[in-house]
C-alpha positions in Angstrom: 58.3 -69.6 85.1 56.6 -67.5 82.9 57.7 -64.2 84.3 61.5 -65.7 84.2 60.4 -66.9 80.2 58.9 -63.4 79.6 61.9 -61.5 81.5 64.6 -63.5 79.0 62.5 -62.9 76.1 63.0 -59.2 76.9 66.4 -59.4 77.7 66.9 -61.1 74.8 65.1 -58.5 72.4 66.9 -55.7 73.8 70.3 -57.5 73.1 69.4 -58.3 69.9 68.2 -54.6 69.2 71.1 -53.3 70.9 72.9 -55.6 68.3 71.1 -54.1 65.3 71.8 -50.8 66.3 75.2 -51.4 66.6 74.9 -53.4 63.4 73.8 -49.9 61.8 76.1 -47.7 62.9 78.7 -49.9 61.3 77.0 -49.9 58.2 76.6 -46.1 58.3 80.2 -45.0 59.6 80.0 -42.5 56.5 77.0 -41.0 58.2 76.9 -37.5 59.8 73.9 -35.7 61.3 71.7 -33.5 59.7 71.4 -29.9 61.3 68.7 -29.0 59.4 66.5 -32.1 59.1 67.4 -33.4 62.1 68.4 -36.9 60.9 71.3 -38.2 58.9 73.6 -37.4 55.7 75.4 -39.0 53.9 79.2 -37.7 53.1 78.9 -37.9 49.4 82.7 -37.1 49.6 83.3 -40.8 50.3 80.6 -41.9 47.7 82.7 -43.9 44.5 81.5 -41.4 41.6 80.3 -38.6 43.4 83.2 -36.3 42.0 81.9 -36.6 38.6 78.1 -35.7 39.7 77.1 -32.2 39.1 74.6 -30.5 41.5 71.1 -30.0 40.7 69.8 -26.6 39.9 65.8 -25.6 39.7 64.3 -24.4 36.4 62.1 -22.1 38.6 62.4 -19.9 41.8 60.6 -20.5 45.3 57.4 -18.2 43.4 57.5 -20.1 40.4 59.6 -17.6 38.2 62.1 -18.9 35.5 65.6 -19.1 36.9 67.2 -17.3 34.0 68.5 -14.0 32.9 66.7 -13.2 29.6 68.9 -11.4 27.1 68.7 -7.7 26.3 65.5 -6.9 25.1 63.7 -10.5 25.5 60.9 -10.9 27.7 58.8 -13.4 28.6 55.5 -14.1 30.6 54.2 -17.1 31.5 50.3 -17.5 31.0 47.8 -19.2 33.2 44.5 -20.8 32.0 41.3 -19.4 33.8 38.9 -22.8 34.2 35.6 -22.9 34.1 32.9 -24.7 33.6 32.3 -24.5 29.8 36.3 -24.5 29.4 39.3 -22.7 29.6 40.8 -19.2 28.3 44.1 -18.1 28.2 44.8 -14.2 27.3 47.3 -14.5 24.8 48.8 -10.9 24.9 47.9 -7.9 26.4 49.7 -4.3 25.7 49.0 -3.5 29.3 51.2 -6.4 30.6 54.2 -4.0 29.3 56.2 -7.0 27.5 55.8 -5.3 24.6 54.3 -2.3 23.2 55.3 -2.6 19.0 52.5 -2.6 17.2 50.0 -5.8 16.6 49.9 -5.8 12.7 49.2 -10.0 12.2 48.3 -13.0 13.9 49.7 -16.2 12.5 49.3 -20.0 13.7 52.3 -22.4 13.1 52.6 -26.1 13.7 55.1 -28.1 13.9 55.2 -31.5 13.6 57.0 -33.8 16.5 61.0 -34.4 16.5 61.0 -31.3 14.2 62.9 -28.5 14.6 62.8 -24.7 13.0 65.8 -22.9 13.8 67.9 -20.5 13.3 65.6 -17.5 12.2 66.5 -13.5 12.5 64.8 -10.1 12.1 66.4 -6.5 10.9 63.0 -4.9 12.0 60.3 -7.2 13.0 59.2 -7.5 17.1 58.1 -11.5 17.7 55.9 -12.5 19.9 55.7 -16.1 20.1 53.0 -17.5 22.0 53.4 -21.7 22.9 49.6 -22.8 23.0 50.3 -26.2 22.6 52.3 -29.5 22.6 55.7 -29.7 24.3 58.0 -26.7 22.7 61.5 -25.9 23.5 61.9 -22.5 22.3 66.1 -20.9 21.9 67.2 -17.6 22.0 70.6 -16.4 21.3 72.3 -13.0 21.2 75.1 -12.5 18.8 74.8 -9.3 18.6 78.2 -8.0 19.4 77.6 -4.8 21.6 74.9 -6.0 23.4 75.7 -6.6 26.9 74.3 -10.1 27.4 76.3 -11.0 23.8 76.9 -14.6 23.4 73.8 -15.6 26.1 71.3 -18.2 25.3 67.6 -18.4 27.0 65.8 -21.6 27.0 62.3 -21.5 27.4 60.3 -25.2 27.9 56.8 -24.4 27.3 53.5 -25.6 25.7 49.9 -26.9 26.3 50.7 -27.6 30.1 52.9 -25.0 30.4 51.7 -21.8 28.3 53.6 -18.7 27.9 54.7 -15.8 25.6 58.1 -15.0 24.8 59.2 -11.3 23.2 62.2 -11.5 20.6 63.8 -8.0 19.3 65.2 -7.5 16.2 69.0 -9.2 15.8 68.4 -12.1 17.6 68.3 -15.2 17.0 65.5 -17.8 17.9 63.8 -20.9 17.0 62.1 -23.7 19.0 62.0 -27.5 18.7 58.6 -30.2 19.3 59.7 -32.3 21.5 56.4 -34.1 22.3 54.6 -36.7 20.1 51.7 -34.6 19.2 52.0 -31.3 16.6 52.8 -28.3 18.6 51.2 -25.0 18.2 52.7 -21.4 18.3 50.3 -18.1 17.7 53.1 -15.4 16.5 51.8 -11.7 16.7 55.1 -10.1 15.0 55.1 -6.2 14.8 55.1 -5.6 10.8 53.4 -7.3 8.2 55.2 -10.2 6.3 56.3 -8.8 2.5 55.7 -11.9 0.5 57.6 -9.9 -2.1 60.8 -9.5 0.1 60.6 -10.9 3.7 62.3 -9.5 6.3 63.4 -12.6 7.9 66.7 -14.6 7.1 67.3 -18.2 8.2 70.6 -19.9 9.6 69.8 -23.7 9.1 69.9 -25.3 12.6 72.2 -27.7 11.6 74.8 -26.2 9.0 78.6 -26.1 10.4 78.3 -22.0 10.8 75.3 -22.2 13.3 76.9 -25.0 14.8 80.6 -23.1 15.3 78.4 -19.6 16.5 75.6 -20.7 18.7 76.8 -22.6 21.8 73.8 -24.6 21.8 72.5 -28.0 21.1 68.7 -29.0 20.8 67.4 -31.8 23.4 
């Protein structure tokens, strides 16, 4: 009697797992299989909504590089902290990293407070080097000038205190950066001339005027 007991019991639990696999495949008639993971995909063709979702693209390449294509004459390095055990150090700038070789004239440290942002600023001469030390910064590039090749392109860089990196602007482009942390944020600039006090060569477009709005095709996060 038991063997008769235990041989239904089977029976029965291969009937009723024959039933939920039958259940699933029901469920799952928008299912296809995977070729590459070896298990099933959904057809997101027959997903309510899927029409107005936009695919997903990486900030950063298989090796960790920036998936961009930085405008004529920007360049950018991103900067790793050496650990040890008294602290960290990050190298800053170096002229044999060949980002830049204009001359290193003045060091200056700016914060900027959270939310805030300083934008749009311009140079007829000046080389900036903007280094992001700290906080959360969103810095914007934009080339208007009109015979550059890459005219009307815009390079977003997000770095900061977890994410440290230099960033080389030429002169005619526009650039300025957002906090968009809770802490101040911190950026060491190294420009190429000394700032004339007396008549600085730097000109501003205010972020949020109607011009810089109706020229640069970008809006801060």
């Amino acid at each position: 009697m038991r063997t008769a007991r235990g041989a239904r019991s089977r029976s029965g639990a291969r009937a009723n797992a024959f039933s939920l696999r039958e259940k699933s495949t029901i469920k799952c008639v928008c299912m296809r299989d995977d070729k590459q993971a070896g298990g099933p995909i959904a057809s997101l063709e027959n997903v309510e909504g899927f029409s107005s979702a936009a695919a997903r693209v990486s900030h950063t390449t298989a090796t960790g590089e920036l998936r961009l294509e930085p405008i004529e004459g920007v360049r950018y390095r991103l900067l790793r902290p050496v650990s040890h055990r008294h602290g960290h150090l990050t190298e800053a700038f170096r002229i044999d990293w060949g980002v830049s070789d204009a001359p290193l004239v003045q060091v200056n440290m700016t914060v900027t407070f959270p939310g805030q942002i300083r934008a749009w600023g311009i140079h007829r001469f000046t080389v900036d080097r903007l280094f992001a030390a700290s906080g959360s910064l969103c810095i914007v590039c934009y080339d208007g000038r009109r015979e550059s090749p890459s005219f009307g392109s815009v390079n977003e860089f997000m770095l900061g205190g977890r994410n440290q990196g230099l960033v080389v602007i030429p002169p005619g482009i526009y650039h300025g950066w957002k906090n968009l942390g809770d802490d101040e944020a911190t950026i060491i600039s190294m420009p190429s001339r000394l700032y004339e006090h007396d008549g600085p060569d730097r000109w501003e477009l205010p972020w949020d005027s109607d011009e810089a709005r109706k020229i640069i095709p970008y809006s801060w996060p």
